[in-house]
N, C-alpha and C positions, 0 to 999 in steps of 0.2 A: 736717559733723556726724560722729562719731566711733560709727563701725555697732559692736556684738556680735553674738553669734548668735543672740541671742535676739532683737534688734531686725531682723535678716533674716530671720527666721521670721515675724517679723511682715510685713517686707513682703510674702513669700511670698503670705501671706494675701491684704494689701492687691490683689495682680496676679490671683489669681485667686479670686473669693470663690463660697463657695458652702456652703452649709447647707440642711439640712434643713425647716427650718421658717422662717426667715431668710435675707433676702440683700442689704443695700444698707439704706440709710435707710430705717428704720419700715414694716416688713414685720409688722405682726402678723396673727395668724390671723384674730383678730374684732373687732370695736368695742361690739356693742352688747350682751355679756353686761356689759359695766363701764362705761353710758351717762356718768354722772358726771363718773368718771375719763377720759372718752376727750375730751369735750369741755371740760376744764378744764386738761388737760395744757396744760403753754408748748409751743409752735410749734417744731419740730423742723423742722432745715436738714440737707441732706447738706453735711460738711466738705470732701470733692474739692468739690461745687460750688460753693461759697463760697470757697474757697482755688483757683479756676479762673478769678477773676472779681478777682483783686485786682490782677490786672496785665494788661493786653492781650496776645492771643497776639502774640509775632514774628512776621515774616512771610522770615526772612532765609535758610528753609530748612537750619540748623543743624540735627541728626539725631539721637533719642536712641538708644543703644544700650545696653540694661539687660539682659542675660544672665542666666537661671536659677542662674547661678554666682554663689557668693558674694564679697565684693568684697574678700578676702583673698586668692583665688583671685591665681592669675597673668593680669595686662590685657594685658601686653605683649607677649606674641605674637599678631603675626598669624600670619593661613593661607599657608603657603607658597605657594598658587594666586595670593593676592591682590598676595604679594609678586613673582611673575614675571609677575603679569597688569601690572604697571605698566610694565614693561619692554618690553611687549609680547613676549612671547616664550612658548612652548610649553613647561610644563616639562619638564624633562629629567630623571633618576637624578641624575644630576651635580650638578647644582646643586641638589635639594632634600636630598641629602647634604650640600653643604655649608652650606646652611642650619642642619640639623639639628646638625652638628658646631659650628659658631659658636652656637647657644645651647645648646650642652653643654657648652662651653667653659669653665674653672677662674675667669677674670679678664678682664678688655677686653683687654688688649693678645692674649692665645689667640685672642677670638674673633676679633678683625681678622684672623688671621693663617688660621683657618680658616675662612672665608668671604670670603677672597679669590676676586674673579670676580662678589660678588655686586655689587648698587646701593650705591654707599659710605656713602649715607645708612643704607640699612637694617642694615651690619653696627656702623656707629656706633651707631646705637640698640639693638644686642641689645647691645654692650660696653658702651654706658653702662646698660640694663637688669642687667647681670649685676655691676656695681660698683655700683650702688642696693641690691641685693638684699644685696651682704655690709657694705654699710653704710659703704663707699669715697665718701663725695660730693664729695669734691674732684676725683677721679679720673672719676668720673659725670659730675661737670658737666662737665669737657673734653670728654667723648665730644657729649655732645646740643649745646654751644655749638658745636661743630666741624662738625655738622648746616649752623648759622646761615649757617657759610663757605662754605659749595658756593656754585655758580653756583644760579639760582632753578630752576630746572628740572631739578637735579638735587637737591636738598634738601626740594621741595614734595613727595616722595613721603611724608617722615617730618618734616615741618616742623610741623605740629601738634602730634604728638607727642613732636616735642622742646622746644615750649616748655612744653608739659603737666608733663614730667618735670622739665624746670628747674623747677615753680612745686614741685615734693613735693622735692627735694633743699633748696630755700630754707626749704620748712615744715620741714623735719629739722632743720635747721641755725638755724633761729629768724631769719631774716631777711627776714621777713615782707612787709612794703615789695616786697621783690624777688620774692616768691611772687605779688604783688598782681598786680605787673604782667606777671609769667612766662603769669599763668593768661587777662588780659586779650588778651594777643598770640595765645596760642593759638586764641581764639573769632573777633580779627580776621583770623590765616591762616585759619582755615576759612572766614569768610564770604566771603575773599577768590579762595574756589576751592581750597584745597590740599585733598588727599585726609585724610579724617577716618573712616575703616571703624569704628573702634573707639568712636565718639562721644565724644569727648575734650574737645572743646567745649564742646560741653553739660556734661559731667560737673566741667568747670572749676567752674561758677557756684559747683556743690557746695563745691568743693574752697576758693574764695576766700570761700564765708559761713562755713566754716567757719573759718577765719582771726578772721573778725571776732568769734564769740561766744568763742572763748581771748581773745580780748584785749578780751573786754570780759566774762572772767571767768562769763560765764555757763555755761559749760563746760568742763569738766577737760580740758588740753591731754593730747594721744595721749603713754605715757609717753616715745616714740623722739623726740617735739620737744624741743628747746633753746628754751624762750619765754623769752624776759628778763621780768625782773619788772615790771609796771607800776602808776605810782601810780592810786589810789583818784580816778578823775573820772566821777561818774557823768552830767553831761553827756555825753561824749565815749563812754561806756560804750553807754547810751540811743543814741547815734549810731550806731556801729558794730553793734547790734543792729538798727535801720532801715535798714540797708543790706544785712545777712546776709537779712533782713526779702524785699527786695527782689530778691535775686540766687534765692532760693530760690522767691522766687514767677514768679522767670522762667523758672527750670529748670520749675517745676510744668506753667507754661502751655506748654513748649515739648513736655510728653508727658510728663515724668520720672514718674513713681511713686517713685522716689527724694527725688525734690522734696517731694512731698505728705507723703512721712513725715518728712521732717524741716521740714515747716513747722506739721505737727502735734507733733514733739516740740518747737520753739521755745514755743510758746504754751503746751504744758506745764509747761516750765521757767520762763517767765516769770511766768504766772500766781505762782507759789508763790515767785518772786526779791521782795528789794527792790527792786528796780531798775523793775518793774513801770509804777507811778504816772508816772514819768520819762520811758517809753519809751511809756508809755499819750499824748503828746503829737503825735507821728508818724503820719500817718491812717492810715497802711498796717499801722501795727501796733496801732491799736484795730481796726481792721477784720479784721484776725487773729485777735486776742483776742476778738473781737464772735462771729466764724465757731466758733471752739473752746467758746464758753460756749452756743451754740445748738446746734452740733451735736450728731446724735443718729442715730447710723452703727447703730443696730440695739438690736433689741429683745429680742432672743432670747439667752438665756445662753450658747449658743456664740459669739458675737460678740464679737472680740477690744475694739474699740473703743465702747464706751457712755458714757454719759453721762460731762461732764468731773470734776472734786475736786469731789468732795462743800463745800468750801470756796469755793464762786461767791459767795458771797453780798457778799464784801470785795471781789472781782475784778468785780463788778456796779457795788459802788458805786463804787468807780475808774473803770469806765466812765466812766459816768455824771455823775462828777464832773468830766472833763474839761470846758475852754473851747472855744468856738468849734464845738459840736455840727452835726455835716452835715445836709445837706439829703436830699430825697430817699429814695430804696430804701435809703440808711444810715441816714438816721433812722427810720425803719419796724422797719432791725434792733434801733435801743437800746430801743427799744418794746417790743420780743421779750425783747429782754434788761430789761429792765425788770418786765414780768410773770413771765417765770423767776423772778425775784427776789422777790415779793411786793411789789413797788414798784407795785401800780397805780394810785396819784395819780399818777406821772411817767408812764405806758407811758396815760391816760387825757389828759394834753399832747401825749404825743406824736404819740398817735391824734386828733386832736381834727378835727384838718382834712385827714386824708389822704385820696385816693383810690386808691392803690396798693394790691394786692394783699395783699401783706405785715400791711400797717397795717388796712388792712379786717380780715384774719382777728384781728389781736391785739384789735380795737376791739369783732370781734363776741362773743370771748370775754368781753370786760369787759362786755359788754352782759347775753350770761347769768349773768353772775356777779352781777351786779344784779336780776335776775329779770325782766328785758325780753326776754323770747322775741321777739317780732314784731320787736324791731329788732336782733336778733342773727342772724335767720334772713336780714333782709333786707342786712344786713353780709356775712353768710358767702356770699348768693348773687351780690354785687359782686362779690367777694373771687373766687370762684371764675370767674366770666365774665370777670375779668381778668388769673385765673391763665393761662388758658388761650392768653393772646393770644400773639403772637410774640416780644416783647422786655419778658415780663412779672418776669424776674431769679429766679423759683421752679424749681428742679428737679424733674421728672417723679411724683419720691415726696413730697413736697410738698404737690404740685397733689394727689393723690390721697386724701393722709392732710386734705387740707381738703374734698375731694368726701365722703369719707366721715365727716365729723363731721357737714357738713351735710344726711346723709342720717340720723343719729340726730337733730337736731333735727326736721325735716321727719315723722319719724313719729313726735316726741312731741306732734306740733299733727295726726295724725290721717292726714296726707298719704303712707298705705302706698305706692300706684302709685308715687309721685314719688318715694319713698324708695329703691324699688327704681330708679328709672329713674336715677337719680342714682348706684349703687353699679354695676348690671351695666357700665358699661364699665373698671371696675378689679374685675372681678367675678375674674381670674386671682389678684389678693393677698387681696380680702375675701370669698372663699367662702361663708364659714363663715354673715357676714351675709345674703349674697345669699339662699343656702339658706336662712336661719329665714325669711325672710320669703315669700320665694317659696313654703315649705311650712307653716308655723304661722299664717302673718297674713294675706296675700291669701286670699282665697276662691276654689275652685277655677276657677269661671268668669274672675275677678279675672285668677287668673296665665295660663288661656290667652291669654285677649282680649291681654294682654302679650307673651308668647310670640309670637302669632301676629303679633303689627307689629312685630317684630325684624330687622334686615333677614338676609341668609343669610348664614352663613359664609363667611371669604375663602377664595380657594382654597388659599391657601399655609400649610400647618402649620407652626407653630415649632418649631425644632428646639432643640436643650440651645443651642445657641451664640448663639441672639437673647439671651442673659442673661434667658430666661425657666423656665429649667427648676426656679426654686424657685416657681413657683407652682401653688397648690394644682387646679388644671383644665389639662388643656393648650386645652380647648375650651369656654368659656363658654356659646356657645351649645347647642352636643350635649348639654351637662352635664343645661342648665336643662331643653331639652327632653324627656331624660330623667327628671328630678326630673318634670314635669307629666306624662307618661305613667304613671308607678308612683304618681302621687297620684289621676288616673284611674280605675286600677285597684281602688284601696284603695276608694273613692266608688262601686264596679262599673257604671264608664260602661269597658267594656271596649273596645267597636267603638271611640271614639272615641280611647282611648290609642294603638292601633295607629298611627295616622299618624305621633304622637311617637316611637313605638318604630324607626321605618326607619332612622336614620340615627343611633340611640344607641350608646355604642361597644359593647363587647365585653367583660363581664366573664373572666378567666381561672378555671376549676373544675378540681377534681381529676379529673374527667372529661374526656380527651383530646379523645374526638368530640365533648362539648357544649362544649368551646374553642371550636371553631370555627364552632358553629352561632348564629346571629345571635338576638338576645333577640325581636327582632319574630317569628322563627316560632316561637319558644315563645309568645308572646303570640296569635297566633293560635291556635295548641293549645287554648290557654286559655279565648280567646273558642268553640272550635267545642266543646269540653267544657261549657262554663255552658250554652251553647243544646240540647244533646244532656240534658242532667240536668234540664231543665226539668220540670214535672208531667203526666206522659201520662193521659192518655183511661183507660186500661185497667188493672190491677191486675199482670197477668203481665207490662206494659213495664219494672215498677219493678227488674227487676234488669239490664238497659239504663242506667235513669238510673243508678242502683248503678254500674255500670264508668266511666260519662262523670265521675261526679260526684268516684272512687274518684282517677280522671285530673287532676281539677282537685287534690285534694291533693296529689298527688306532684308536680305542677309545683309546688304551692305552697312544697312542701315542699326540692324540689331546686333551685327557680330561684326562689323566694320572694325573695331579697333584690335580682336583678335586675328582678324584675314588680312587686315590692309594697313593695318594701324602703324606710325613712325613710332620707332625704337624709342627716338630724341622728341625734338621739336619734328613739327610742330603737336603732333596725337601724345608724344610722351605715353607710350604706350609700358614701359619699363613702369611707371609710376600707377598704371590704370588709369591713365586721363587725368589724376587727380591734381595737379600740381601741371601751370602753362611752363615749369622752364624748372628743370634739377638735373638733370640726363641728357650729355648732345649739348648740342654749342647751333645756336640762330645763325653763325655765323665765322668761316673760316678765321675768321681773325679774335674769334672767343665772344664771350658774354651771353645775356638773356635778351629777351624783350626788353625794351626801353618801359613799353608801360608800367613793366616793374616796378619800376622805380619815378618816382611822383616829384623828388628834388631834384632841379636841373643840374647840382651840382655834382649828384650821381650819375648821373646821364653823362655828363661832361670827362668822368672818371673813367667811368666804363668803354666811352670813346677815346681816349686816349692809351687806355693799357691796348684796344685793338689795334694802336696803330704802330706799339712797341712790339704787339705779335709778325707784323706783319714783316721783320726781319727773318722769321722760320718759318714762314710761311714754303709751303712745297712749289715747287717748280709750275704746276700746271694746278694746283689743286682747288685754287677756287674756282677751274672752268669743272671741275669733278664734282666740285660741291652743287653747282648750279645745276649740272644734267642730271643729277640725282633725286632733284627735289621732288617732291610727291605733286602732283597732279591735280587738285590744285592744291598749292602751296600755303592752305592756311588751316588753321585750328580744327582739328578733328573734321579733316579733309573728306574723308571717307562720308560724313554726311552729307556731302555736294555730291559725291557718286551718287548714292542713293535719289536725290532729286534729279538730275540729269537721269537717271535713267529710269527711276517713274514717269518723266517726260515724255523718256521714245517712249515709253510701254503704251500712253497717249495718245501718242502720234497713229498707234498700228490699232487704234480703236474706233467704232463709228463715235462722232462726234453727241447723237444724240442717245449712246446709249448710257444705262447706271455705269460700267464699268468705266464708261470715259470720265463722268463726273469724279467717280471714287478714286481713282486715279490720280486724278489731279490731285484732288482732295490731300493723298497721302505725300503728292511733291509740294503741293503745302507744308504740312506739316514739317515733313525733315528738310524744308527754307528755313521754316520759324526754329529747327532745331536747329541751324547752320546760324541763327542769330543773323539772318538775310533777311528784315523784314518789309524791303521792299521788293524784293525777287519773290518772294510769299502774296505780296499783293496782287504783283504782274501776275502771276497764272492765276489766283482770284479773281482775275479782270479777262482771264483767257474762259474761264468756266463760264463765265457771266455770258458772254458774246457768243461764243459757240455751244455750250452745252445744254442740257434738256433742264425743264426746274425737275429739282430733286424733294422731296417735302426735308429730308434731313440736311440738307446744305443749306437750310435756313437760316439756320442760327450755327454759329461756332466753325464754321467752314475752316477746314486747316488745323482744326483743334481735336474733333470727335469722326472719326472717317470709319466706313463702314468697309469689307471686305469687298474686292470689285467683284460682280458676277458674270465672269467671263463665262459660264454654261447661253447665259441669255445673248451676252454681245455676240458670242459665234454663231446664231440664230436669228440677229436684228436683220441684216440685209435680207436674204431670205424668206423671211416673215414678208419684209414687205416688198419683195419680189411677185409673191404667191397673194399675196393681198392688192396690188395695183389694178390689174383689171378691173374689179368688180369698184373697187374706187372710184375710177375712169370712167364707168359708166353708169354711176350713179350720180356724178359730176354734171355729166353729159343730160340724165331726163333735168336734172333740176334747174339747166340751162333752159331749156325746152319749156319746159311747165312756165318758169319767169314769162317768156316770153309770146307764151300764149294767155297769158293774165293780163299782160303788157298790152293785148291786141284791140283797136278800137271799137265797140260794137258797129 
């Protein structure tokens, strides 16, 4: 196949993937904001997996070598090491000079002449590399055929490598036949033992399927070949594409990543060729075409590879129109392909009698698509208990994207527990699920009793390189346990969140020292503050409760979203606050906030797909959703605790001392942090009326608040208990004295 740079940036990608929100076959965030759509989608295959399975691996130890280098790049040097390591010998200045100088060399005949002394095989091959390069291939092939002449043990050091090069001088020259079998000798000396560093072998398959698709015209030959013209046989044409078919999927299986994209850009071309229908006769390339029309490499807009041409629907029916239709896990896939297609009379034959995996999940579709819940549920949980098994032919994302359809089915017949029990072991891709239900739908009791028969974490953390680091938890379990501790919290069963809280991670604050202090001892803060603020016996304790109570806001307020904070909507506490709506659904029936979205035509969208959820919708579940809601029910709620209970702290203070002003002051502020600025004003308007002048409440009231001095407030009454008398009757003369001044002589 004939690479640009734009097609090696892709592979780039293909070798290393990685996204933000996406990573691999059908990673999406949520399922059950879009119940509908999630369980009516056609069955999505990873393309490496299916294109891994179309040929058996070799076993013959042939080696891929695919370098970060582009493959315009220079292949033909090797490492000077590797070159004196054959030799056996230490290298020397000497000879890795003269290595250097024979491939600096002007023309073959220079380099022979300065790399005299090295292995004659390997200064043959830099001369005939450097007459390849100026486009000399009469003079090239001499060098690499004069390789063929050594004795065997002096020629196996570059004996792979010169029938390699013989097969691209033959492609140059258009005498293809002789490239065929240039590139066939090479894969036989390497299996035969000759040295192969540069994976040249392997890289042949490449080099000879592409042969076949120039001459069978499904690909613009490189413009540096000489192709002879050939007539118009689209038998022969079909041929040679089952064969490019074949070589390509052996390169795939043998590791290539190379392979895989070009047996994904085969199936691209072909789809959209005449030649198509023709070629559609050869199993291995319906079963290519089968693999490219299902697959579905990613969901997320940064994802190079999604769904195939819009145009399946003619490439469907060609399938399907073929004779002699397979048995088995291929028949399961025309199934697949068949309901992609809106063919469900034919994907409903094809399902009729399966037990396979496959054909189970396409059967239990058709089964809801009918409106038979009970034998779609009872299909999808085949389907699954047989995805699972050892030699069930479904890949990893697969199995999971079927676990979690069958976990929206499961809680549209009322079955929350099981819904969740079904999701938390892919609970690292579907979060976003795991959360609403563990926070919106279970009952709190619900999700501990859950929680707590969990088995424990393993010991071993993932690190970026398990190819898990695009998922939304590194810890499912820490996660969840956290989400039940802060929903604890929110219900004020405080003592018992603590236990949840040990082992929850660590949110990061703008606060250095509270980085590193663990959320469980702010949680106990928390809990020795509510029992401290409780109602005392006595009237002069209440400015005691006053400080405990003062306490619990400013936790609420400072560490609010790690104690109290929602999973989902509305704190988005999964996210750090950062982001009003990615995690958790606003609303049983799916979607975000509507502010979200500023076109009313989205708004209008988004209302609508809620009102398609609302057929799997659970039995009772939006009276679950509603009792669940956080207290109050809006945007980083927990800052409204905080000022409600600056409030009482208020309320249990004398009105005319600093702590009551200061007090206020700070339910000011976490108003104006609640984005309440008229509830910010009202108790501005309450200091004003009731409270002492403060010199610092002059300016910026609600904005700069000083610490309250509850040593002094426990003291105001008091003070002026012990001070009244003397008051009173110094009142008293000055009443007197007026009124002897007053008196007339």
């Amino acid at each position: 196949m004939s690479f640009n740079k734009a097609t090696w940036a892709a592979l780039a990608v293909v070798a290393g993937i990685g996204g933000a929100l996406a990573c691999g076959p059908d990673f999406p965030w949520q399922l059950l904001d879009n119940r509908t759509q999630t369980v009516a989608e056609p069955v999505g295959l990873s393309f490496t997996a299916e294109a891994l399975r179309l040929v058996p691996a070799p076993q013959d130890g042939l080696k891929v070598v695919e370098q970060t280098d582009p493959p315009w790049a220079d292949r033909d040097n090797a490492e000077p090491e590797a070159v004196i390591a054959e030799r056996q010998e230490v290298p020397s200045e000497e000879l890795l000079a003269k290595l250097k100088a024979a491939r600096e060399a002007p023309d073959g005949k220079s380099a022979l002449e300065a790399g005299a002394g090295l292995p004659v095989a390997v200064v043959e091959y830099i001369a005939g590399a450097i007459e390849f390069r100026a486009d000399r291939f009469d003079t090239a092939k001499e060098h690499f055929e004069a390789i063929d002449r050594l004795p065997p043990e002096e020629r196996a050091v570059r004996a792979v490598a010169a029938s390699y090069m013989q097969g691209r001088v033959h492609q140059r020259t258009g005498d293809m036949n002789a490239a065929r079998a240039a590139f066939q000798a090479a894969r036989e000396r390497a299996r035969g033992g000759a040295p192969d560093p540069l994976g040249l072998a392997v890289a042949s398959l490449g080099e000879e399927a592409r042969i076949d698709l120039v001459e069978a015209r499904l690909v613009e030959p490189p413009l540096a070949w000489s192709v002879p013209a050939s007539k118009d046989d689209d038998a022969k044409a079909a041929s040679l594409v089952a064969n490019a078919v074949r070589l390509y999927a052996e390169q795939a299986a043998r590791g290539s990543k190379i392979g895989l994209l070009s047996l994904r850009q085969v199936a691209e071309l072909l789809v959209a060729d005449a030649l198509l229908e023709r070629a559609l006769a050869d199993p291995l390339v319906r079963r290519l075409v089968v693999a490219y029309i299902v697959a579905r490499d990613g969901e997320s807009p940064w994802d190079s590879n999604g769904p195939p041409s819009p145009a399946a629907g003619p490439v469907i029916d060609a399938v399907l129109a073929q004779r002699d239709l397979p048995a088995g896990d291929d028949l399961d896939r025309l199934a697949a392909v068949a309901y992609q297609g809106g063919r469900y009379e034919v994907a409903e034959k094809l399902t009729e009698a399966t037990d396979r995996p496959l054909g189970l999940w396409v059967r239990a579709k058709l089964a809801l698509r009918r409106g038979d819940r009970a034998a779609a549920a009872r299909d999808w949980t085949a389907a699954l208990s047989g995805a699972e098994g050892a030699a069930a032919g479904l890949d990893a994302p697969a199995t999971s994207r079927m676990r979690g359809e069958l976990a929206v089915v499961r809680l549209s017949q009322g079955e929350y527990r099981d819904s969740l029990r079904l999701l938390y072991p892919v609970a690292g891709t579907y979060w976003g699920d795991v959360a609403y239900i563990a926070e919106r739908v279970l009952t709190v009791d619900e999700l501990k009793s859950f929680v707590d028969g969990l088995p424990a974490a393993p010991a071993k953390v993932p690190s970026p390189d398990d190819g898990r680091s695009s998922m939304m938890v590194a810890s499912p379990l820490e996660s969840l346990r956290a989400l039940l501790a802060r929903r604890l919290m929110r219900e004020g069963r405080v003592s018992e969140a603590l236990a949840y809280f040990a082992s929850a991670p660590r949110r990061p604050t703008s606060d250095q020292t509270e980085q590193e202090r663990p959320v469980a001892e702010d949680a106990r803060d928390y809990l020795a503050a509510t029992e401290a603020a409780r109602p005392a016996a006595w009237p002069w304790q209440n400015v005691t409760r006053a400080e405990a109570v003062f306490k619990v806001a400013m936790l609420a307020r400072k560490r609010g979203m790690e104690l109290m904070g929602t999973e989902g909507p509305p704190d988005q506490a999964s996210l750090d606050g950062m982001y009003e709506s990615g995690i958790g659904q606003t609303s049983p029936l799916g979607g975000v906030p509507e502010s979200v979205y500023g076109d009313a035509t989205l708004r209008a969208e988004m209302r609508a797909k809620a009102e398609k959820n609302r057929a799997l919708l659970g039995p009772d579940e939006a009276a679950r959703f509603a009792a669940s809601a956080p207290k109050p029910d809006v945007r980083f709620h927990y800052r409204v605790v905080a000022t409600d209970q600056a409030l009482v702290a208020a309320d249990l203070l004398p009105q005319r001392s600093q702590a009551y002003a200061a007090t206020l002051c700070w339910a000011t502020r976490f108003a104006f942090d609640s984005r309440d600025d008229a509830r910010a004003a009202q108790i501005y308007r309450r200091y004003v009326a009731t409270g002492a002048y403060q010199a610092w409440a002059a300016k910026r009231f609600g904005r700069v608040c000083p610490q309250p001095d509850f040593a002094a407030a426990r003291y105001f009454w008091p003070k002026r208990i012990v001070a009244w008398p003397g008051e009173a009757a110094g009142a008293a003369w000055r009443r007197i004295s007026g009124l002897w001044r007053a008196k007339p002589a």
